[in-house]
N, C-alpha and C positions, 0 to 999 in steps of 0.2 A: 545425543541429538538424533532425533528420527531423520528419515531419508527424505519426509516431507514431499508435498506432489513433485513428479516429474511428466518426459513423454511417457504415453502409457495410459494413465491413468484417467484421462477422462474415456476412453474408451477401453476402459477394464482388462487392458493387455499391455505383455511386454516389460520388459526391466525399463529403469531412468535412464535414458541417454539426455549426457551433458551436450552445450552448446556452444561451451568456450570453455578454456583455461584461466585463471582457477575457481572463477563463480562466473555461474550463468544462471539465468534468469529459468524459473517455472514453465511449464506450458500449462495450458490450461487458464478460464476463464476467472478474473479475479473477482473476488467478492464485492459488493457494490449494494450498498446503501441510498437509492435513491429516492429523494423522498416528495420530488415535485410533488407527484402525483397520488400520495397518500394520506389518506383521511385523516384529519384531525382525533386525534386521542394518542396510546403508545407507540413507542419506537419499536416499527417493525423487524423481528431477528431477536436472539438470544442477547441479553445484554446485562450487565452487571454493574451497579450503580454505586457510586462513593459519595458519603461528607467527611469534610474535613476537618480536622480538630488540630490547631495549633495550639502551644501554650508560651508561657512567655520566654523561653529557652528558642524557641524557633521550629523547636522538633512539631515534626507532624503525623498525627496518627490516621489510621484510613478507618472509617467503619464502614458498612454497607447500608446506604441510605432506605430508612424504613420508610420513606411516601412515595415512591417514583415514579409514580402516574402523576405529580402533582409537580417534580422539580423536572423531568424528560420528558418531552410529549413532540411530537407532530402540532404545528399551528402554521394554517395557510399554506402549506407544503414546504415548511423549515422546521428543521431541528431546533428545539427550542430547548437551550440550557437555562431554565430558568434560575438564573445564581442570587445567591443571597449573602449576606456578610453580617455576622451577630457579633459584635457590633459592631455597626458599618462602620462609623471613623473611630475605631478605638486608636486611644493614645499608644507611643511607643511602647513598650515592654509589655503590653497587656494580652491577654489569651483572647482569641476569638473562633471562631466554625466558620465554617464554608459548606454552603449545600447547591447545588445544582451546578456544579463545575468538571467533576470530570466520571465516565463513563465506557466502559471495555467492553466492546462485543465478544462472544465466548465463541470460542474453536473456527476462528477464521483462517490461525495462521496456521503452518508447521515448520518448524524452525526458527530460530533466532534474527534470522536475514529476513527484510520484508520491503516495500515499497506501500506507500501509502498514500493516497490525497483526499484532501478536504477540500472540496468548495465552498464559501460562505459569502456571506452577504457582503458588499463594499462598507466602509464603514462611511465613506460620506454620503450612503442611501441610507443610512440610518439618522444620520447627523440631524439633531432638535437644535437649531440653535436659542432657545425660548429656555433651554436648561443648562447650568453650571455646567456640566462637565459630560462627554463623553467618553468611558472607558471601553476598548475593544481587544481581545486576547482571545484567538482561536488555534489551535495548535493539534499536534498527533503527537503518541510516544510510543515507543517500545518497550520490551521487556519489561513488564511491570512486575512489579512482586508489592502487591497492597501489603503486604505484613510488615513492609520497613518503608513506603514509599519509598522506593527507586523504579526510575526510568531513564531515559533518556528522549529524545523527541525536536522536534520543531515548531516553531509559532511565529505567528504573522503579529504585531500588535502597531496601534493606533491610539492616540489621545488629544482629544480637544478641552477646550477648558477656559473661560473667560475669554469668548470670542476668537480664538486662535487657535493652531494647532501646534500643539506644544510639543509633539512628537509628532510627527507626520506619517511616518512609514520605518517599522521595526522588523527585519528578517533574522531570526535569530538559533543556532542551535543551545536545547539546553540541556542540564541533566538534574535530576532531585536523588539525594543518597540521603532521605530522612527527613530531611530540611526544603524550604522553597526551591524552587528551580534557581540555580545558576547559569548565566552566559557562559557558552565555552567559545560563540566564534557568533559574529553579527555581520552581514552579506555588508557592503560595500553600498554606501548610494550614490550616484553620481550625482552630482553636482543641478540641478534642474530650476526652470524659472520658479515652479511652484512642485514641489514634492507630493503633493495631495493630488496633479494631476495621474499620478498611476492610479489610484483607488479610483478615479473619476474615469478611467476608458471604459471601464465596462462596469455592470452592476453587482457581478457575480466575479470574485477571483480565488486562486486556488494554491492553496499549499502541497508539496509534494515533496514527502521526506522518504529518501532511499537509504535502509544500513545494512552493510555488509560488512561481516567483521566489527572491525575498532573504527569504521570509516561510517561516517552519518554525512550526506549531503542533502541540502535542502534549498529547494525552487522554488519563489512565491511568482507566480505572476506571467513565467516563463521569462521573467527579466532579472530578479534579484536572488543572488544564486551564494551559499556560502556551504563551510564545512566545518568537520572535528572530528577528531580523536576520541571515540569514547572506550570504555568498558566492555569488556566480549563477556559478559555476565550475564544473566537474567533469562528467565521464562518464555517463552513463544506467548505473550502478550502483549494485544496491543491497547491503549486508551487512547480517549479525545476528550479535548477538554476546551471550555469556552468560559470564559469573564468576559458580557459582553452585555453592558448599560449604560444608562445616563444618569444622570445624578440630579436631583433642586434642590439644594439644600443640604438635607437627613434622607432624604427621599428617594429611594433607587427603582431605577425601572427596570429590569432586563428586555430586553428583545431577542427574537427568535433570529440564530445568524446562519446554521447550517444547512447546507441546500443539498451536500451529495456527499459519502464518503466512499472511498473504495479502498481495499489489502489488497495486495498480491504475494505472495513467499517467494521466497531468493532462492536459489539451491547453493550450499555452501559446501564446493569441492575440496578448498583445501582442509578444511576440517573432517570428511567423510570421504574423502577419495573417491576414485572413479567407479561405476556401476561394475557390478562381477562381470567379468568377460567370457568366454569359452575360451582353451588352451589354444595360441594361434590364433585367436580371433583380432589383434592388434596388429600383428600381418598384414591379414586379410581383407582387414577393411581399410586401408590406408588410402584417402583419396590417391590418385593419381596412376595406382596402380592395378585396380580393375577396372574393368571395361566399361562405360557410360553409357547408356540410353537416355534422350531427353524425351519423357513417355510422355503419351495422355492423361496422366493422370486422373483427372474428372472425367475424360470419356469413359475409361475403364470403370472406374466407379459406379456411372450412371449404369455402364453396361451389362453388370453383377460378374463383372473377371476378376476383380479386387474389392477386399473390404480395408476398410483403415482401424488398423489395431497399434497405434500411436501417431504421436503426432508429426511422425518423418515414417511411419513403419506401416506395410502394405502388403496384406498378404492372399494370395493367387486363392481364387475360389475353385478355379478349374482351368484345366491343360487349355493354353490360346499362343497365340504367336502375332506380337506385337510388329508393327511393319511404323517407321517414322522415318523419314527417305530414303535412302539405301542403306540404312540398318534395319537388322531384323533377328529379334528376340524370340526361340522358343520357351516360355513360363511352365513349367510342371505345378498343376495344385499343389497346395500346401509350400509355397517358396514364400520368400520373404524378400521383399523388393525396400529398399534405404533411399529415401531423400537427400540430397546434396545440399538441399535449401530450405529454408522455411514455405511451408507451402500455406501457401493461401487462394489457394484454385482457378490457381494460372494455367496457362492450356496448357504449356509444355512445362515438365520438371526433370530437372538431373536426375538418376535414378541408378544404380548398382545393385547386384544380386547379394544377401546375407550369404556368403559362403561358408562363415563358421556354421548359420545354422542348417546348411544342407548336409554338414557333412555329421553333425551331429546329429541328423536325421536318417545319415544312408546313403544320401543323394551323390556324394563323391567317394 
């Protein structure tokens, strides 16, 4: 497993510094699929397209769909799986395809660990009732490996059908080792006068699957919350996948359901331990035990005394001496000033001097 982004690296400095014990989250801006605002035609970003070939065993095979302007596209500013099923109601034990269901963006993640959500369409803003049936299935997965289909993943699903909603609201983790997805773990619904009012508070709701390790938890809605145990296997891939039409009859419709997706990468410590340190440097930086400045942070900044060469890491452009009430800091260029906090460009921030790197520089 690669080290995957850390701090550092949007501003092209500095080793990864962890943020907690044993996994902590990425810095850096996560990748995001948005597609209000994009013109009708393909899906914009590097993307890898699948159909699906079942046979009557169950097994399923991946190929790489050869029309993808035709089953992926931008329509009205949604993600449009346009799915199909050859042949739509086949009988039990019969083989049939799947085309416009599911689809991988290429080199978003790094690592196995990732956080992910889907926004999509409510399904009762799509809801015909003038047709048999509404089918709804929008989901994320990980680790994909198309050669065997496996993943694991999360999906939101819904289903109307003969004037009723015969499912109402499905929060579920799943996993595929070849075969269809199976439930491992279905969030809890409580108990409500009508179950369909959640898809009814807003028009737009959002799945959001976090795994780290053997741990997959998944949020639809910010209300409907479950988890599982999966597999620590597979590839730094992720897929999305959508079954999402109406039915009259023989008759299928798809509609366009996805409105925003966004990855983010996990950083996974217990599998890759802590970033290389300097000899002594675990000493040395022990909160508590060097001295504190709560600095200006952004005034310095504006000021050109500091440039920000990660995302807690700050270093002196030139000799100045920092005054924030009766303390006061002399900075030698070329020092390295540490964040205590996440900063997001609040006046004042905790701050400590890198002492392994002065001394590894001379400066002690």
């Amino acid at each position: 497993m690669t080290w995957g982004r850390g701090f550092g690296s949007p501003w092209g400095g500095g080793p990864l510094i962890a943020v907690a014990q044993p996994l902590a989250e990425i810095a850096g801006e996560p990748t995001t699929f948005d597609l209000s605002d994009e013109p009708d035609g393909p899906m914009p970003g590097q993307w890898e397209f699948y159909a699906l070939d079942v046979d009557v065993a169950g097994d399923v095979t991946v190929e790489s769909e050869v029309n993808p302007t035709f089953y992926y596209t931008v329509k009205d500013g949604l993600g449009f799986w346009r799915y199909t099923r050859s042949p739509v109601l086949p009988p039990p034990a019969t083989a049939f395809s799947e085309r416009g269901v599911a689809a991988s963006p290429s080199a978003v993640l790094e690592g196995r660990n990732a956080r992910a959500s889907v926004i999509a369409v409510s399904p009762t803003e799509a809801l015909d009732d003038t047709q048999d049936e509404l089918f709804y299935e929008v989901g994320v997965g990980f680790r994909l490996d198309p050669t065997s289909y496996a993943w694991v993943g999360a999906q939101m699903r819904a289903r109307w059908s003969g004037g009723s909603w015969v499912e109402p609201v499905a929060v579920e983790v799943v996993q595929a080792a070849g075969q269809a997805a199976v439930v491992l773990a279905s969030a809890t619904i409580e108990p409500l006068p009508d179950p369909v009012d959640f898809w009814r508070v807003h028009p737009r709701v959002e799945v959001v699957a976090t795994l780290r390790g053997t741990t997959l938890e998944v949020e639809v809605g910010g209300v409907w919350r479950t988890a599982a145990t999966v597999p620590a296997i597979g590839p730094a891939k992720p897929v999305v996948f959508a079954r999402a039409y109406t039915r009259l009859g023989a008759f299928v419709s798809p509609f366009p359901t996805i409105a925003a997706i966004q990855f983010r990468s996990l950083r996974d410590l217990e599998k890759l331990g802590p970033p290389p340190q300097l000899p002594g440097d675990q000493d040395l930086e022990v909160i508590g035990v060097l001295p504190t400045l709560r600095a200006p942070i952004q005034e310095l900044l504006d000021g050109g005394y500091l440039k920000q060469v990660g995302a807690r890491r700050f270093a002196a452009l030139l000799d100045f001496t920092a005054e924030v009430g009766e303390q006061r800091w002399a900075v030698r260029q070329g020092e390295l000033l540490h964040a205590r906090e996440r900063w997001e460009g609040q006046a004042f921030v905790p701050v400590t001097r890198d002492l392994a790197h002065e001394r590894a520089r001379g400066g002690l």
